[in-house]
C-alpha positions as CSV (number, residue, x, y, z in Angstrom):
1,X,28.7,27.7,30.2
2,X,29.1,28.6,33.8
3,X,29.2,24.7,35.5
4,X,31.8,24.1,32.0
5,X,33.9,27.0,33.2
6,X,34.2,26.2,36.9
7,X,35.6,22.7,35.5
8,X,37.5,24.3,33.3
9,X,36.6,23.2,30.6
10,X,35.5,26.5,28.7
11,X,38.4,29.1,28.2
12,X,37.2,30.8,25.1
13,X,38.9,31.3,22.1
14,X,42.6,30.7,21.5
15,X,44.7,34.1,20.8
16,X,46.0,34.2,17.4
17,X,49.2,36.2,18.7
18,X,50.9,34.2,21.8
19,X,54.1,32.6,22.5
20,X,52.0,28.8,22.2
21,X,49.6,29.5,19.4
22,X,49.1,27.2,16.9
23,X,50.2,29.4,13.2
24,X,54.0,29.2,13.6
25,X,54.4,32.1,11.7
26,X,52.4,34.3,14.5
27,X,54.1,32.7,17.1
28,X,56.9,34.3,15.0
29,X,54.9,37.7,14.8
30,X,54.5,37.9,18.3
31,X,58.6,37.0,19.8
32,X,58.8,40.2,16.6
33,X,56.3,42.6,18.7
34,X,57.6,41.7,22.0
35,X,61.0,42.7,21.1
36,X,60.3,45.8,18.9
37,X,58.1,46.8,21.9
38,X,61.5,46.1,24.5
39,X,63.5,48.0,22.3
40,X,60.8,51.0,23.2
41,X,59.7,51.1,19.1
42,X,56.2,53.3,18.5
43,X,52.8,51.3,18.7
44,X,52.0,52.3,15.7
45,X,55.4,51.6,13.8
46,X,55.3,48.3,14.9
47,X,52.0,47.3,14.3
48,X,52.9,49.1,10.3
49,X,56.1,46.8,10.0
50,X,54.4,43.4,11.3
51,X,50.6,44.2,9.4
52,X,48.9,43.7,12.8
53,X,46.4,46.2,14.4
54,X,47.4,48.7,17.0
55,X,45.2,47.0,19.3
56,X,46.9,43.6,18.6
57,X,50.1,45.5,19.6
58,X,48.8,47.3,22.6
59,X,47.0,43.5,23.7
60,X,50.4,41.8,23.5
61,X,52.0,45.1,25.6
62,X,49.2,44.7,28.2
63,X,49.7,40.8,28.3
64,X,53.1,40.5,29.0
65,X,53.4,43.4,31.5
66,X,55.6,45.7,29.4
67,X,54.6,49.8,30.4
């Protein structure tokens, strides 16, 4: 795993929430989060409105840098 890694090669598993991932409708559920969460909309209401987890939410928050 490490010599695969170091090639780069072994990344681990895709995110099911991103900007690039493969569902079209997450991709869509995530642009959603990201701009609920720029608007400054609760974790929590936001993970309620798009059925994600709070932690989904708080990932995507953490990812793209938003405080």
């Amino acid at each position: 795993i490490q010599v695969a890694k170091e090639k780069g090669v072994y990344k681990g598993r895709p995110l099911l929430y991103s900007p690039n991932a493969k569902d079209p409708q997450k991709r869509v559920i995530y642009h959603r989060v990201v701009e609920m969460l720029e608007e400054g909309q609760a974790i929590s209401k936001i993970a309620k409105e798009v059925n994600i987890t709070r932690q989904t939410v708080y990932r995507i928050k953490h990812d793209k840098g938003l405080s």
